[in-house]
Structures are given as C-alpha cells and as structure tokens.
N, C-alpha and C positions, 0 to 999 in steps of 0.2 A: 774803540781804537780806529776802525774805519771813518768813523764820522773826523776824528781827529784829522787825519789824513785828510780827506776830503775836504774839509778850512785851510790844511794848508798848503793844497794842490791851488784852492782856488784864491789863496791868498795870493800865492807867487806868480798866478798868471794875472793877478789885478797890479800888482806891482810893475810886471810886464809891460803889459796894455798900457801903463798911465807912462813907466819910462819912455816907448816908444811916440805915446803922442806928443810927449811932451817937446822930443830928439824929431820930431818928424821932417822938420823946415830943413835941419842939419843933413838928415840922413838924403832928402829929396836934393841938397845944394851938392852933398858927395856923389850921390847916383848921375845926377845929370852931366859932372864932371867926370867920371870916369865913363859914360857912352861919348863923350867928346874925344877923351883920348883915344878910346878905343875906334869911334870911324877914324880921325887921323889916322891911326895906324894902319886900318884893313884898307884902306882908302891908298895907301900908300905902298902897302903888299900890292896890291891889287895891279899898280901903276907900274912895280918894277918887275914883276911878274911878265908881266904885256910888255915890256919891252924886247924880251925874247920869242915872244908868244904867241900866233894867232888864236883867234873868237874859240875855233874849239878846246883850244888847250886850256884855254879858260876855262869854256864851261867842266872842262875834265877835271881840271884843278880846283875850281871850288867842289864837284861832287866828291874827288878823294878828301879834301882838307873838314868835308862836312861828317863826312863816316866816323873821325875821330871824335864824334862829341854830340850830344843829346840834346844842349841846353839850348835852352830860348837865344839866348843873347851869342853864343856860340853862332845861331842860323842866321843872326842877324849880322854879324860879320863878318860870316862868309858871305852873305848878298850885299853887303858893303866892297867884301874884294870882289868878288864876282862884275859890279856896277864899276867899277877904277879900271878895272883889267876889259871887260868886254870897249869902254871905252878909248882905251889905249892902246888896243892889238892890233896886229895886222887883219885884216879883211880874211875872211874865208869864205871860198864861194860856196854857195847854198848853204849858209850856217842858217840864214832865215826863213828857206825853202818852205813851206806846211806849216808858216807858225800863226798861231792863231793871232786876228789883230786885239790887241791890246782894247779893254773895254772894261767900266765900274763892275757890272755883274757879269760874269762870267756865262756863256753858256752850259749848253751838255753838252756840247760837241768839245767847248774849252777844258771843261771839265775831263772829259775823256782820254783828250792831248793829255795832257796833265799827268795822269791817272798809267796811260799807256807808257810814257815818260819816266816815271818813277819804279816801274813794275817791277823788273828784274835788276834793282840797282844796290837793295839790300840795305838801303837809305831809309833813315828816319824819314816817315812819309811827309808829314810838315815842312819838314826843312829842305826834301828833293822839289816838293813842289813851290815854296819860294823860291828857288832857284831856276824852278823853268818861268815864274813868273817873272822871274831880273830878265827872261830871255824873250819872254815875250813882251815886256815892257822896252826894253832895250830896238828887237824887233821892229816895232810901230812907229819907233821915231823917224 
C-alpha cells in the first residue's frame, strides 16, 4: 500500500514539474507583467502620497505600509513607493544628517546603521532594512 502511494505521490509531482516547464515562458511573460503594473502603481502611491508629505513622512509611511505584510514582492513595493515619495516630498531638514554614503559592499559601520535603524521598529528585518537602503541610496544622490 505504501509503495502504491509513493508512485503516485511521485507521479503527480512528475506531471507537475513537466506542466510547469513546459508553461514556463507563459508563466515568466505573466510575472514580469504583473511587477510592471505593480511599480506603476507603488510608483504612483508613492508620488501622491509626497504631494502632501515631506521625506519623513515618507520614510514613516513606508515603514507603517511594510508592518502589514511579510512578502518579498510586498518589500519591494514599498521601496518602489518609498523611492516616488522620497522623490516628490518636501525637503526635510536633517532627513540625511548620519546617513551612511551609499556604496556596493556595505560596511560594519553601514551595517550597524542599519541594524540600529531597524531595532525597535517590530519590522520584518529584511524589509526595514531595504527601506533604510532606499534612504540611504536616496541620501548620496
């Protein structure tokens, strides 16, 4: 009975596998079109958001809009609105004061920022610390 089982556990994930390779083109032509609509969108949030808003209100707005949600693609459009909105705001003085300058490998000191940044915010750590990366990319410009 077991061994039965076990052909047709691994029948229906070969069925699986070959569906999916087969759909792959299709599935890569739907994914890349729905991350388009979605920067439009955050892109767009982001823009009318800062139309009321200075740099920190932003940075606050993306950290509350990120607490709602875990996922990859979630972090990524909030650092899509985050990138509309810090470029649309009003100015805020010392929003840049301490921030680290923008660079490929990070330090330990960048790292620390980062790390100190995120601490008490109760934020998915990955996702608080892309966010202070949009700030410190944002920053250097």
């Amino acid at each position: 009975m077991f061994k039965k089982i076990l052909w047709l556990v691994v029948l229906i994930s070969s069925i699986a596998i070959i569906a999916f390779w087969l759909n792959k083109e299709q599935w890569l032509k739907d994914f890349n079109q729905q991350r388009q609509q979605q920067t439009a969108l955050f892109m767009q949030k982001g823009a009318e958001f800062a139309s009321t808003a200075d740099q920190r209100q932003c940075l606050t707005q993306g950290f509350k809009q990120l607490g709602k949600c875990f996922a990859f693609d979630c972090t990524l459009d909030q650092g899509l609105f985050l990138k509309s909105c810090l470029a649309n705001a009003e100015p805020s003085v010392g929003f840049c004061a301490g921030v680290p300058v923008y660079q490929e490998k990070l330090t330990k000191d960048d790292k620390a920022w980062l790390k100190d940044g995120c601490w008490n915010k109760n934020l998915n750590g990955e996702g608080c610390r892309f966010l202070l990366k949009q700030k410190i990319y944002f920053c250097s410009k």
